[in-house]
Steps between C-alpha positions, in 0.01 A plus 500: 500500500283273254223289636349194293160427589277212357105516608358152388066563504262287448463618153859678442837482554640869540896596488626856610850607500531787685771766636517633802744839577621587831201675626314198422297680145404167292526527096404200332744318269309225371103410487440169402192278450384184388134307562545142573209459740691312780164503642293312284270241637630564908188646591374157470727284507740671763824353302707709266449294162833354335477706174420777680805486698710380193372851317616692805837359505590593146360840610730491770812402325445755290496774730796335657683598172398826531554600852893360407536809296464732789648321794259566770622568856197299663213292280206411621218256355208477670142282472175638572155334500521203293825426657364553831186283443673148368564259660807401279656855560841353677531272188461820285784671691688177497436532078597852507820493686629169318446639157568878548707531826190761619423462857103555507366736774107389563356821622147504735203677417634785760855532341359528173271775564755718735747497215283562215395787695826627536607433121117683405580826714900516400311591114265802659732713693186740518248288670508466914234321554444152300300181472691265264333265310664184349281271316714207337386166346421332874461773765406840538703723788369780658702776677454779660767733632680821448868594431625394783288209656332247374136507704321208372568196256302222374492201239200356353446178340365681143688552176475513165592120431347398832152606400542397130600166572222494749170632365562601078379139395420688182661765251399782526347419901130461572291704692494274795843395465612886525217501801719244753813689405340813593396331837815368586669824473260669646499266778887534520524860462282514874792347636723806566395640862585844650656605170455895435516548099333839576751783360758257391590481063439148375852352300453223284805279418532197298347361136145520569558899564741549241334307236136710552685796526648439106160369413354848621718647291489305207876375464576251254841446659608478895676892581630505829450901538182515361323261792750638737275734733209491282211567684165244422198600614219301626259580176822393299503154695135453502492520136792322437373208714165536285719435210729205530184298695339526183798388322664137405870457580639468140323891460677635792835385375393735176471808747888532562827335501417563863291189519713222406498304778211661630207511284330194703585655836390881484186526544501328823787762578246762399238337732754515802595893416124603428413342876741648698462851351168448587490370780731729707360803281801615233465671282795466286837335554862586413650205305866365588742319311690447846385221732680259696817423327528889511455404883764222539773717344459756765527245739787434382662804501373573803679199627872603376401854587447383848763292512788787388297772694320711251122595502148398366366506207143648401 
């Protein structure tokens, strides 16, 4: 069975093909992306802009070609926090589904974190314990669980667009300005209540954790197994926050290939990673390429699987 998946971000818009066998093991076919920044401007405005949703069309038809090669059983395109915070997000879906035939699956804060959860562990067989961390261009999930149960979810109003757009007046960022950032997600980061980190291996999923893990390592070029499990350290993100603060935009993009598309957003990123390693005291962090398309496949299989009688997936 082959599962299409389309994750539209603030920042990105992610496609995964993957393939699912009868016991429900998931190899991926096809890992697309493409950085059209949907979410440009929502923060403060709370409207999707018309060339932003003009770029994401094109990225969507596309992907639409591509998915046609495979013939998925089920696909699935979902919106996540710039979607969720416009106003104009019906008209969006109306867009979408006129000019692609896509039916557009908003997901809440809480979706959103339980299945990027389960797309994180389905990468770390080896891990039972787990506190998945998604930061994307508008929010940041939290969530805590194990292999079986998901104990605790939350999503905060910080990402690495969010805060850009909000407080970097200037490139590289001021002191002060990278002082209110700091606040707010401090400030947001007190929000999670009666969650017990304590004994549980921090995941990180999504750009922000993928990118600083190929900056640790000093790739020129984007290699899916060399981020994939990579453990960064707390001294690595310290200094690599240290780094890119200090840095303009146009000298970020000179890092890596990495950091088109992201050269103006990362160090906020690296802000949001540097606080909550702090914060709830980790020390390092096992970096994912899996997050919540990974998620939404499963679901999917999990749906037919249910539906002809077969089993769970892990």
């Amino acid at each position: 069975m082959n599962v299409a998946v389309i994750d539209i971000g603030t920042n990105t818009v992610l496609l995964l093909i993957a393939s699912f066998d009868a016991k429900g093991k998931i190899t991926p076919l096809v890992y697309e992306q493409r950085i059209p920044r949907l979410g440009r401007g929502v923060d403060e405005l709370r409207n999707l802009q018309p060339e932003a949703i003009q770029r994401v069309l094109e990225v969507l038809k596309e992907y639409r070609q591509i998915i046609s090669e495979y013939q998925p059983a089920r696909i699935v395109v979902c919106g996540t926090s710039a979607v969720r915070d416009a106003h104009n997000r019906e008209e969006f879906a109306a867009r979408v589904k006129a000019e692609t035939t896509f039916s557009l699956e908003v997901l809440s804060g809480e979706d959103e974190a339980y299945w990027t959860y389960r797309g994180a562990i389905s990468g770390i067989p080896d891990v039972s314990g787990a506190t998945v961390v998604d930061i994307g261009g508008g929010s940041t999930e939290i969530i805590v669980g194990d292999r079986t149960l998901v104990k605790n979810t939350i999503s905060l109003d910080i990402g690495s667009v969010r805060l850009t757009e909000r407080f970097f007046k200037h490139d590289p960022p001021t002191h002060p300005e990278l002082e209110a950032a700091i606040t707010l997600v401090e400030n947001e980061l007190a929000r999670p209540k009666k969650f017990e980190f304590q004994g549980s291996t921090l995941v990180g999923v999504a750009g922000t954790a993928t990118s600083l893990a190929a900056l640790a390592q000093g790739l020129r070029e984007f290699r899916v197994e060399a981020v994939t499990n990579y453990h960064l350290t707390l001294d690595t993100v310290y200094h690599l926050f240290r780094t890119l603060r200090a840095m303009p935009a146009a000298h970020i993009r000179e890092l890596s290939e990495v950091m088109e598309g992201r050269s103006d957003v990362i160090a906020a990123g690296a802000l949001i990673l540097r606080e909550i390693m702090a914060h709830y005291k980790f020390s390092e962090m096992i970096v994912s390429e899996r997050g919540v398309r990974y998620g939404l496949a499963i679901r999917e299989w999990e749906r037919t699987a249910q539906q002809q009688g077969v089993g769970k997936t892990g």
